[in-house]
N, C-alpha and C positions, 0 to 999 in steps of 0.2 A: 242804921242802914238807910239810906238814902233812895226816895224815893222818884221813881223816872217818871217824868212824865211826856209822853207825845204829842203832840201838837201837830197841826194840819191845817192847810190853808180852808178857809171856808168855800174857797172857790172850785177847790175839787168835787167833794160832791155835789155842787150845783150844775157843773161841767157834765158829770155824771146821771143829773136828774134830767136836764135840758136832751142829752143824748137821747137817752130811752125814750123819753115824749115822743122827741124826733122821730124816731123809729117805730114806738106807737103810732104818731098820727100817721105818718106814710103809709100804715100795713092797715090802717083801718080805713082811711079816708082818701087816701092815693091808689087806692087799688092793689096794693103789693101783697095784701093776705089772699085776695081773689086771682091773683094769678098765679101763686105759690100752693094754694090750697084748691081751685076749683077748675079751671083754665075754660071757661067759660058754660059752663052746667049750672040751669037755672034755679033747679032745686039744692045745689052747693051752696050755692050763694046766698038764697035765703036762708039756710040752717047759718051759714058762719057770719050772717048780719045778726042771727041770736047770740053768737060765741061771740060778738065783738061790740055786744049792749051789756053783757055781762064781763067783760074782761074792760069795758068802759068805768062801771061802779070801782074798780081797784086803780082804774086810772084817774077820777076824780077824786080817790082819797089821797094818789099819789101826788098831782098837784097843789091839792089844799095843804098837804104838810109840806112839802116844800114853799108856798107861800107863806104858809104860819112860822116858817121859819125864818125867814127873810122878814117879815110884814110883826109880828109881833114883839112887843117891846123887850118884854119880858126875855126871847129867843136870841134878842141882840143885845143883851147886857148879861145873859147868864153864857157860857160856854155849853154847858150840860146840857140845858133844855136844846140849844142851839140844833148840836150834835144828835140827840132824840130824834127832834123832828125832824133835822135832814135824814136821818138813816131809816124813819121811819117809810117818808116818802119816797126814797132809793130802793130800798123793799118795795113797796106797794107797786114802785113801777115795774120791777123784776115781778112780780107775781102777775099784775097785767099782762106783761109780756109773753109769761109763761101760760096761762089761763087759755091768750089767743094763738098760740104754738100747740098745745095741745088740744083746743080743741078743733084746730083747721085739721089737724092729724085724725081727730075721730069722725067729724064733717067728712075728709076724704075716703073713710074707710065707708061709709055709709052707706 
């Protein structure tokens, strides 16, 4: 039996990593999670600058594996580890993402 194997451009999930930052930094540092989550309430704003130091730590893991993916030797001559590390930091950005969606959600119930 013949075994399939898939292949996929490297450039997709970096496409995919590069977007979510995007979208991360715009909603933490362009103001888009404070006027989605607080619309201008002073004590909103300070609780979702604590949701968005903690949904920061998953966006610094998100970067460095995607740089370690790109930047390590090892990541651009194996295929496998490649694919690890980008997916690893394609999650991590999705969990940022998710981290500061729910807790602008719980900020606003507040």
């Amino acid at each position: 039996m013949a075994r399939v194997q898939l292949r996929f451009s490297p450039i997709i999930p970096t496409i995919a990593s590069f977007l979510l930052a995007a979208l991360w930094g715009l909603s933490v540092f362009a103001g888009w999670g404070l006027e989605a989550f607080c619309s201008g309430e002073r004590a909103c704003s300070e609780r979702l600058t604590t949701v968005s130091a903690v949904s920061g730590l998953f966006a610094a893991l998100a970067a460095g594996g995607t740089a370690a993916a790109w930047l390590l030797p090892v990541a651009r001559h194996d295929v496998r580890v490649f694919g690890r590390l980008m997916g690893a930091g394609v999650v991590a950005w999705v969990v940022a993402e998710g981290v500061l969606f729910l807790g602008g959600l719980l900020v606003r119930q507040s």
